[in-house]
Structures are given as C-alpha cells and as structure tokens.
ZAMARGU-4260 file (C-alpha; in steps of 0.2 Angstrom, whole numbers, plus 5000, padded with zeros to 4 digits):
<rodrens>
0) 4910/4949/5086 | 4902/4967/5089 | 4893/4958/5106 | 4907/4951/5112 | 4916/4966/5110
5) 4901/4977/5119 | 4903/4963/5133 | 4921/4968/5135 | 4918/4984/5137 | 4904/4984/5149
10) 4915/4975/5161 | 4926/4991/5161 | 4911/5005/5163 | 4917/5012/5176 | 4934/5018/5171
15) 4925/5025/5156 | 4913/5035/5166 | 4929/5040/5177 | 4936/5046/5162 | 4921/5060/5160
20) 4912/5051/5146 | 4893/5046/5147 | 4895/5028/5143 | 4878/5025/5138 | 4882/5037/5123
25) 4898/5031/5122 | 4892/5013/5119 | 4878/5018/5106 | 4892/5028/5094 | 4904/5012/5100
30) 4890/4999/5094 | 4886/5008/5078 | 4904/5011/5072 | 4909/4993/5072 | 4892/4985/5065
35) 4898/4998/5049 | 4917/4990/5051 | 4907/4972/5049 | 4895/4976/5034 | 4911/4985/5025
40) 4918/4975/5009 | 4937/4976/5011 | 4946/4977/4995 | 4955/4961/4994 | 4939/4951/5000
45) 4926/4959/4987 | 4912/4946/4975 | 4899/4949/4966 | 4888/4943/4983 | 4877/4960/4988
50) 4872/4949/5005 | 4881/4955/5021 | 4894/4945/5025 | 4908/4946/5041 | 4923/4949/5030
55) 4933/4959/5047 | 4932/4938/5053 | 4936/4933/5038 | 4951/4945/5037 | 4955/4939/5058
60) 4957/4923/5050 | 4970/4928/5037 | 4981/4938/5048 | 4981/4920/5061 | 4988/4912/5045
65) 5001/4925/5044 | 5007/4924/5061 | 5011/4903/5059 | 5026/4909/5050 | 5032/4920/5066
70) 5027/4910/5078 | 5039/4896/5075 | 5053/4909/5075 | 5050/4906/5095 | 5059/4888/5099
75) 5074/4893/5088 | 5079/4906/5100 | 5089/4905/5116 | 5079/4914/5125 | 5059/4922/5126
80) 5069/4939/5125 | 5075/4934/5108 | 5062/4926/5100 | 5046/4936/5105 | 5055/4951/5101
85) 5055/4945/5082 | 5037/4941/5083 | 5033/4958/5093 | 5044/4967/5079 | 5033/4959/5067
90) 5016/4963/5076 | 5020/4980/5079 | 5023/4983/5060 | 5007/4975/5054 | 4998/4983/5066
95) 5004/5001/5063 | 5002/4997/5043 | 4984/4991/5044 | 4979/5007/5055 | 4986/5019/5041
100) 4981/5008/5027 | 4964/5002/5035 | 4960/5014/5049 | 4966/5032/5042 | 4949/5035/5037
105) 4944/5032/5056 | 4956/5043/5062 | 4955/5057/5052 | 4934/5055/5050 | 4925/5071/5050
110) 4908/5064/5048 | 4905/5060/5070 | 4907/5075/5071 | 4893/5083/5060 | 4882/5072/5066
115) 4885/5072/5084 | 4891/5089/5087 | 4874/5097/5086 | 4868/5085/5100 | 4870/5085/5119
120) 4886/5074/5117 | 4901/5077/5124 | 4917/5079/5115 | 4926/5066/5128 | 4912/5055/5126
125) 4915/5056/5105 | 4934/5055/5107 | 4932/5038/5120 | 4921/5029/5107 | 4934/5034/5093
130) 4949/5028/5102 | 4941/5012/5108 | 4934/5007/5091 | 4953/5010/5085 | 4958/5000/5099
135) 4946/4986/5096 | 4949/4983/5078 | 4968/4983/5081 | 4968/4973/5098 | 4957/4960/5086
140) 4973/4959/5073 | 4985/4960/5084 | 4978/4944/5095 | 4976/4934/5079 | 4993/4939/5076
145) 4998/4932/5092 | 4987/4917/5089 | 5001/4905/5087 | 5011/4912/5096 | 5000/4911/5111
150) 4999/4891/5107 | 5017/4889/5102 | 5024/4899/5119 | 5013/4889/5131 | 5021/4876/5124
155) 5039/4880/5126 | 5037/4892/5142 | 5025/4891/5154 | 5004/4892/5157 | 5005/4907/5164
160) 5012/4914/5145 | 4995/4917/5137 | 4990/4930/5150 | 5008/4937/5151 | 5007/4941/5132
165) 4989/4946/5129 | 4995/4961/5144 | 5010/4965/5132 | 4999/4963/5115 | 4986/4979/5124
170) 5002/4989/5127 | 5009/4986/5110 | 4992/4991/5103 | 4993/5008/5116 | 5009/5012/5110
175) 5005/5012/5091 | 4990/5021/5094 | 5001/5035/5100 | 5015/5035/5088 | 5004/5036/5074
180) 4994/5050/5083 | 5010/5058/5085 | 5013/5056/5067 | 4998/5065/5063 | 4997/5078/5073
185) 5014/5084/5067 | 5008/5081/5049 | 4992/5092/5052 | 5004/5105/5061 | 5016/5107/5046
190) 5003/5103/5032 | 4989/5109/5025 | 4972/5099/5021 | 4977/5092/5004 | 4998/5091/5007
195) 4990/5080/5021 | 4981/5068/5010 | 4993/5065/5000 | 5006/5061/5014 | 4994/5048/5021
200) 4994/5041/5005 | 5013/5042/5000 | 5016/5033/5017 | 5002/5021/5012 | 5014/5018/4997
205) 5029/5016/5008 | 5021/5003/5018 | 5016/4992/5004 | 5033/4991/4998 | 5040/4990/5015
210) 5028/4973/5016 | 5035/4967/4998 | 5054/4972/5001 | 5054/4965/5017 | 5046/4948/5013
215) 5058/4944/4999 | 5074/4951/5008 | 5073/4946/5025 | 5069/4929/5023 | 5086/4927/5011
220) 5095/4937/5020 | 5089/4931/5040 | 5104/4915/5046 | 5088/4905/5056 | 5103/4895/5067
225) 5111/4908/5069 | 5095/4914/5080 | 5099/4905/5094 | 5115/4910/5096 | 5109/4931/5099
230) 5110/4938/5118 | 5100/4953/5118 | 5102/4957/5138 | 5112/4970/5142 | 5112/4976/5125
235) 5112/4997/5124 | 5098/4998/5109 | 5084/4988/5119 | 5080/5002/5129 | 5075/5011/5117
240) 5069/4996/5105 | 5050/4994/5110 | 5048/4976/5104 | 5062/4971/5117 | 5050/4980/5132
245) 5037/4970/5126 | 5045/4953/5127 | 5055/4957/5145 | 5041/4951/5155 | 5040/4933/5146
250) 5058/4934/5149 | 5054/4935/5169 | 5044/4921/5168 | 5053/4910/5161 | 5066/4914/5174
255) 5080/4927/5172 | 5075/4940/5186 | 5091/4953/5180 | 5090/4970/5185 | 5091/4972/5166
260) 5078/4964/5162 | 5068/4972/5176 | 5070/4987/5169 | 5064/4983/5153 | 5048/4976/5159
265) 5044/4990/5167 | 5046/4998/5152 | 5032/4990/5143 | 5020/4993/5157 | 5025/5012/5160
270) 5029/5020/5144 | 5011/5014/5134 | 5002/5020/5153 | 5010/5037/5148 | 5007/5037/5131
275) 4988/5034/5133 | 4989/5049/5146 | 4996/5060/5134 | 4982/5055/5120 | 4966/5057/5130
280) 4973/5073/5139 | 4985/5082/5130 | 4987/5076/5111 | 4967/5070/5106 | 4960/5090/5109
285) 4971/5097/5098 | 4969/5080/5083 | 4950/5084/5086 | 4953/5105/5083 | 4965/5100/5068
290) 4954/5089/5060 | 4941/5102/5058 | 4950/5111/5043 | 4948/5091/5035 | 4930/5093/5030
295) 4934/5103/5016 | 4942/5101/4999 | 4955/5111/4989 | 4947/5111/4970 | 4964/5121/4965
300) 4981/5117/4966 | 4994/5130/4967 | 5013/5132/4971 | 5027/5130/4959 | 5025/5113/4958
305) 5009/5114/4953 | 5016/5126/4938 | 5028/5113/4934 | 5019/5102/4933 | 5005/5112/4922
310) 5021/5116/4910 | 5026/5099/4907 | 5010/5094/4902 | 5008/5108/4890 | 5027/5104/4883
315) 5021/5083/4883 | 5005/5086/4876 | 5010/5098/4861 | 5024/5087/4856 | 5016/5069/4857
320) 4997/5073/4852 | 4991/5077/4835 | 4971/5080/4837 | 4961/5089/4847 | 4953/5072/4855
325) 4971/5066/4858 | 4976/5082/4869 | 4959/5082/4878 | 4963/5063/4883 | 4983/5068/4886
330) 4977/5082/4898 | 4963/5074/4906 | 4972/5058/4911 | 4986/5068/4918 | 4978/5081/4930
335) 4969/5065/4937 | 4984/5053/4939 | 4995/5069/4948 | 4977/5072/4960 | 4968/5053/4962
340) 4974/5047/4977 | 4967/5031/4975 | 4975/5028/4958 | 4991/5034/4965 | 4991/5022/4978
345) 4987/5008/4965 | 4999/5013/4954 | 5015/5018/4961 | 5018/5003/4969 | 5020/4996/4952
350) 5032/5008/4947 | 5044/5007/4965 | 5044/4989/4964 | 5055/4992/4949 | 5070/4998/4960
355) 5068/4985/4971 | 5069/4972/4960 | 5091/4976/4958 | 5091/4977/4975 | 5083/4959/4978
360) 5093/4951/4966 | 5110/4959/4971 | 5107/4954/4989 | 5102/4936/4987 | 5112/4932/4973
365) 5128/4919/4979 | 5139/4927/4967 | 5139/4945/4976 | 5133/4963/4969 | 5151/4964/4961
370) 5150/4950/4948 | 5130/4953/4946 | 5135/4970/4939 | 5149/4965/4930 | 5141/4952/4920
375) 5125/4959/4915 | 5132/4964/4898 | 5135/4944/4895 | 5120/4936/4902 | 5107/4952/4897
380) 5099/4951/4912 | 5095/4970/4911 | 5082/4964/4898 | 5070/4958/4910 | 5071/4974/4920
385) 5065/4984/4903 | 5054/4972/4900 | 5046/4976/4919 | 5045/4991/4914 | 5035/4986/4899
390) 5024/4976/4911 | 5021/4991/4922 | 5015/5003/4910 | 5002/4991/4903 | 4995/4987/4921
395) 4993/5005/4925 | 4986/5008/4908 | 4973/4995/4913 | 4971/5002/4931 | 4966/5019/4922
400) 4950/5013/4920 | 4945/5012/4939 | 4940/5028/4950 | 4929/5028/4966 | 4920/5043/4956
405) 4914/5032/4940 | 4897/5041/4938 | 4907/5057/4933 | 4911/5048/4915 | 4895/5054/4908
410) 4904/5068/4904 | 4913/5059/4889 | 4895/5056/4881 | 4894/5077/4881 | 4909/5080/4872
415) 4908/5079/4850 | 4919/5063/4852 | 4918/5052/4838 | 4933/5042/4840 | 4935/5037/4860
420) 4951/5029/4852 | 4959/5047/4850 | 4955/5049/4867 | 4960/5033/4874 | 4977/5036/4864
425) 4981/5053/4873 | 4978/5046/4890 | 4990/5030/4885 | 5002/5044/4880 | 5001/5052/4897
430) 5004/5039/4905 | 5020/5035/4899 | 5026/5052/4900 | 5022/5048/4919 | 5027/5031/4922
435) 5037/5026/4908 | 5049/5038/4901 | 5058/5044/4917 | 5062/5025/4922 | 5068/5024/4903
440) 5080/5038/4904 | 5085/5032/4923 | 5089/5013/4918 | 5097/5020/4902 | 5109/5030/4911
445) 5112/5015/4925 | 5115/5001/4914 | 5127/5012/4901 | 5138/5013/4917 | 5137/4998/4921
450) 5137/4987/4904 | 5144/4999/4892 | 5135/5011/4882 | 5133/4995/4869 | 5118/4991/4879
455) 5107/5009/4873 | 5103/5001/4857 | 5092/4987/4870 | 5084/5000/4878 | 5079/5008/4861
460) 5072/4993/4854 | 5063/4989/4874 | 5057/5005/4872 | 5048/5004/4856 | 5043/4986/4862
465) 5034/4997/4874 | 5024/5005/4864 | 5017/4990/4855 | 5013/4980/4870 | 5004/4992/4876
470) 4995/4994/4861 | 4992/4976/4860 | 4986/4975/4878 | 4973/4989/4875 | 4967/4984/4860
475) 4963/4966/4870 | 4959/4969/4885 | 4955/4987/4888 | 4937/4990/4883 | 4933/5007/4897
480) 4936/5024/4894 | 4948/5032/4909 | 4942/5032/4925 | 4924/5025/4920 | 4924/5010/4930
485) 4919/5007/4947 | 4935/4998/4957 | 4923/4985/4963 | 4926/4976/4948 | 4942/4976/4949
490) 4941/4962/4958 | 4928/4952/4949 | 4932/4934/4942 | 4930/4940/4922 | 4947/4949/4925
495) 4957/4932/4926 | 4960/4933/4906 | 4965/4950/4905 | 4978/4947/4919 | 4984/4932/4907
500) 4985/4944/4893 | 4996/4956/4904 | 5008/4944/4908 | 5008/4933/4892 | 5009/4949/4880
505) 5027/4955/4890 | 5033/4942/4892 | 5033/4934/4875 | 5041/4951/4867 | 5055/4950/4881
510) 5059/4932/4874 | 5060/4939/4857 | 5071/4953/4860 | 5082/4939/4869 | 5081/4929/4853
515) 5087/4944/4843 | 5103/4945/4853 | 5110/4931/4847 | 5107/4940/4830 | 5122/4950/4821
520) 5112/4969/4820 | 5096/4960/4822 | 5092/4972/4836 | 5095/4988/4828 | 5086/4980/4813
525) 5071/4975/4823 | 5070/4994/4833 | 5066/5002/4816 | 5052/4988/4815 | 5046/4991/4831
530) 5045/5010/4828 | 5033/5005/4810 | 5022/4995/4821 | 5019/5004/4835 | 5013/5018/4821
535) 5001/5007/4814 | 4993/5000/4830 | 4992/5018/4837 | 4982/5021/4821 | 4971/5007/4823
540) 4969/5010/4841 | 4965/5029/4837 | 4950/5023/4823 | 4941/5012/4837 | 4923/5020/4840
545) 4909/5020/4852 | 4905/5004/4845 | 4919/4997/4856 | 4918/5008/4874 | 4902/5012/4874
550) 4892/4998/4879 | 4904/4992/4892 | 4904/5011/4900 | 4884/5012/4900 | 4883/4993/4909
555) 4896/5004/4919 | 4884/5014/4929
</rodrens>
C-alpha cells in the first residue's frame, strides 16, 4: 500500500516541486509517516499478536463493507443527482468523522516539527507531506467507500462513471480537509491549549452518537419508494448542499445538460480548487504558528468551573465517604474522570446514549410519541430506561480501570493502604455522583410529568437496585484498581465473561423489579430491602484486600 501510494505521488513531482517543496524531503517524511500509519494497532482491531500486521487494509476492507448498504440506495433513485447525493452525504460524513476521530492526532502533531525544525527542511516542504498523508489516508477510505458504488453506477449509468466519480471522491476529500481546517483554526483562535483538547474530544463524542442515532433513525424513519420519486433540480438548497455538487457531473453524464446542473458541476470542481488554495497559502501558516502553543501541557485547571467543580467534590465526598481510603479513592477517581480525555471519550457515549434512547423509540414507534407517553405508566416501560441507567454505571465502573498512563498506579503500592476495597468504594461512589445521580434526578423529574408522581417510588427502588448491581458487577468482574490497566486489554478475548456479567447482572434485576409490580406494596417493600443490601455488599466490597487487586495490577505492568 505505502509503494503504491509513493508511485502515485511520483507521478505528480512536478506540481510538488512547483509548489516550493523539495520533493525529495517531502517523499522521505511522506514514506515514513505512513509506514507508522501501517505498523499502528487501531483500537477496534487490537490481539494479543505482537507481529506487524496491515490493519489500515484491513480497516479499507470494513469501510467497502459499509458502503454495499449505500450503494444500492443508487437504482432506487430517479436520477444519479438523487441517489449519488445520498451516497456522497454519507461519504462526506465518514470521511470527516474518521479525520477528527482517527487523524486529529496528525493534524494537531507537534512532534515533525521538533524533529525536523532544526534541519535544512523547509516549512512548505513539512506542511505538503502533512497534507498529502492526510489526503492519502482519507482518499483510501473514501474510494473503499465508493467501492460499490463505483461497480454498482457503471452498472446503471455509463463506463465512463468510474472516472467521473473518483474526480468527484478527490474533491470531496479537498473540501473536508478544508472544513475541518477551518474548524480548527477558529477553535485554536478562541481557545487555549487544554479548552482545545477537550473540544476535539467533545466533538469526538458528538460523532460517535451522530454515527449511533443516525443508524437506528434514519433507516426507520427513510420511505426507500418514496426515493425515486425526489427531483432535486432546481431546488434552491443544492447550491449550497456540497453532496449535490458532487453528484452534478454523473448527472451530465447520464444526460441532462441543464443550465442547472451546469452550474452545479462547476461547483464541485471550483469551490474544493479554492479551498485547497486558501490551505496551502493562506490558512496552513497560521495552523502551523497555532500549533506551536500545543506542545505544552496545563498541569492546573483554573476558572470558575474548575471551583465548581473542586466544591462539589468536597460537598460529595464529605457526605458519602466515611474513611480516609474511601475519600482518597472518591477524590482521585473524580479529578481523573473530569481531566482523562480518553476515558471521557469512552465513557460519555454511554451516558448520551441514554437520551437517545426516548427519542428512538418515540419516532419509530407506530403508535406515535403521544400514546407512547401516555402509556408508559400501564405498560412500565420507563423501567427499562432505569435500568439503562443501571447498566451504564457498571460499564463505566469497569472502564475505570483503563488509562493510556497505567505505569502511574505504582503509586497505590506507596500509600499505607490496607484495604484497596475502601479505595475502590470511593471511586465507585464518585462515579455515580458523576454519571448516575444527575440522570436519576433528570429521569425522575420527566417521568413524574409524564406518569404521575406514582412512578418516584420505581426510581427509588431502580435506584437502590443501582447500588447493588454495581456492587455485584465489581465484586465479579472487577479485579484492577482505577486506572491501572493498560486499554490494550480492553479488547482482549478473556473479557467476553465479564461483558456477560454486565448485561446478565442488569438485566435480571430489571425483570425483578417488573415482577414486583404486579405486587400490592411489594415495591415500596423491596426499596427498603435494596437499601439493607447495598449496605452489606458495600461492606464486603470495603473488607477486600491486596489479596484480591494486587496480583492482577502487578501482571499489569
């Protein structure tokens, strides 16, 4: 893959060196960057297997599996104009996700430049390679993207569509580059180094529940016949709808020469030859001058929503804690969840996913949002959205133990702890001050309007439930102190009976509770049972010693 690409560019020289850039230089940096790309582990393609292996092809392959579903959108259309600009909707959006999610760390990359700044290479020649390694990893996506599609228009169009569309796939790959350079250009303008961060990784967040919402809704909500019956020409919003350029020329080809349409194609050939004018010229100096203040870290935070933050702790902390051990644990597992960006990005899609939910199963339901709300009190099907919540506090629990900084938990074998059990409680307490509580109080508040203030005594008892399988899933399946455990195994095979525990655990105290329902004052009955044993398993959980953490946090490093 990396000599092919090479190939490729070798065969354009010229325009590089017209560009100012020594392409000699520019093809070393080039080469070295995406041999790196192809010895990387992605997350989601991780084992136990030390050898190298080409995971990006691997990866190409999954994303051509992807686009078969897209692809056959194309013959249910009445025309390329409609169809292609559902498929290049959907390219553009998978293409813009994986650069922020796959590629932020390429564009926002420090390193090149303390390693090459204090050598005879040019800055032009260092920004080229960087933008044409982004290009090359996203051109490969996009074109297995566009894999069927390529097979699937030459079918219903014309020869002369696989060249057609590989032009348009290279300008909707220029056009992203430039939007999201846009996007962080303004961000770095506005923002200071660690606000920055932590923007790249809200939006991160956004896009993963973009991906999730917009599986499950779309595909309810999209009338496929209905597809062929859409005229997009002449439509005002195409001109300013970039899948819709993108498309026009497929449009020509298959015959309809309207000055409309025209006009569109030039479009998708203009505006992305602009756009990569204003990034090489005018907009790539100033990223490469921001980028400068990136190197660094904050090691404080400060603002009034770091106080806040700092005074909710405090009032959390003294109220729910009872030892020193469990505070130290409460406080530790706090800062870190508010400042770990990684667990952040693992964590709150969990917790947003929870507000999708509703919305899923008010749009798709036949009976319409009106008569879902009204009868939710009868059928109790606001129990399976406590019981979510249930769910989502034990799996963050467990991804509390993960942390690209693992080799800092020797610190817990400096501390006079003699019970990591007390510690372990605190942080489980923290954590539901931080995930769990807030979506408590908010469902309580929603479903009280919606049901009837009846319904608080469920939440009560879901809440209590809570506690216990929590409890219960730590006491099984939790066996690493916070943030002790390196995320590669996260991914490794012995994780499938934990995962069974996290789903079986849930999902078994949900059926109970709905048992219970059924029961004159079983419920209210049952809450004060739940409270009694969430005591005792948060004592038996406090009493566990090194006996139980301490083996598997030393095979840990």
């Amino acid at each position: 893959m990396v000599a092919v690409l090479l190939w490729l560019f070798d065969r354009i020289a010229v325009l590089i060196r017209l560009a100012g850039a020594n392409y000699g230089q520019f093809r070393a940096i080039l080469q070295a960057k995406l041999t790196l790309d192809n010895r990387r582990h992605s997350a989601a393609l991780r084992t136990r297997d030390r050898k190298p292996r080409n995971t990006f092809a691997i990866s190409l392959g999954v994303y051509a599996f992807i686009g078969l579903f897209v692809a056959f959108l194309l013959p249910l259309a009445d025309s390329p104009l409609t169809g292609l600009t559902v498929v290049n909707s959907f390219v553009m959006v998978m293409v813009g996700m994986s650069l922020v999610a796959d590629f932020t760390g390429v564009l926002i990359d420090t390193t090149d430049l303390s390693i090459l700044g204090p050598r005879p290479v040019s800055g032009r020649t260092v920004l080229a390679a960087r933008l044409a390694h982004i290009c090359s990893y996203l051109g490969l996506l996009a074109l297995a993207l566009s894999a069927a599609t390529l097979v699937v228009g030459t079918t219903c169009y014309h020869l002369l569509f696989v060249p057609v569309y590989l032009g348009s796939v290279v300008c909707t790959v220029v056009l992203v580059v430039f939007l999201v350079n846009v996007f962080y250009l303004v961000a770095l303008r506005f923002t200071n180094t660690e606000r920055f961060k932590d923007l790249i990784v809200y939006f991160q967040i956004a896009m993963s529940l973009l991906v999730i919402g917009g599986y499950h809704i779309m595909l309810r909500l999209m009338d496929f016949e209905a597809l062929g019956e859409i005229d997009l020409v002449g439509r005002w919003w195409t001109y300013l709808c970039p899948p819709c350029w993108f498309a026009a020329p497929v449009e020509l080809l298959a015959g309809d020469r309207s000055p409309v349409v025209w006009l569109l194609a030039g479009q998708s050939l203009l505006i992305p030859l602009i756009a990569l004018i204003v990034v090489v010229r005018y907009l790539a100096p100033g990223f490469s001058r921001s980028l400068i203040g990136l190197g660094g870290e904050v090691t404080g935070r400060e603002g009034p929503s770091a106080a806040r933050g700092a005074s909710l702790r405090d009032f959390f902390g003294a109220w729910l804690t009872r030892t020193r051990e469990q505070r130290a644990g409460f406080d530790l597992v706090w800062n870190l969840a508010s400042r770990d960006r990684q667990f952040k990005l693992r964590a709150y899609p969990q917790v947003f996913f929870l507000f999708f939910f509703p919305i899923i199963v008010l749009l798709v339901s036949e009976r319409g949002p009106g008569q879902v709300i009204a009868g939710l009190g009868q059928s109790k099907a606001y129990l399976l959205l406590l019981y979510l919540a249930s769910w989502m506090l034990a799996t963050v629990v467990m991804l509390a133990e993960y942390s690209n900084q693992f080799e800092a938990a020797w610190v817990y074998y400096a501390l006079p702890l003699h019970r990591p059990g007390e510690l372990m409680l605190g942080a489980i307490k923290a954590l539901a001050c931080r995930f769990t509580v807030p979506v408590f109080v908010l469902l309580a508040i929603v479903l009280s309007l919606a049901a009837g203030p009846e319904i608080l005594v469920d939440v009560a008892l879901a809440l209590c439930m809570t506690g216990v399988i929590t409890l219960a899933v730590a006491l099984i399946a939790c066996r690493n102190l916070p943030f002790s455990t390196a995320i590669s195994a996260l991914q490794s095979g012995s994780r499938i009976g934990r995962s069974l525990v996290l789903l079986v655990i849930p999902a078994a105290a949900g059926a109970f509770h709905y048992l219970l329902t059924f029961v004159p004052y079983a419920v209210p009955v049952a809450v004060i049972a739940a409270a009694v044993l969430y005591r005792a398993l948060a004592r038996m959980y406090a009493r566990l010693g090194w006996n139980r953490f301490g083996l598997n946090l030393v095979r840990g490093f």
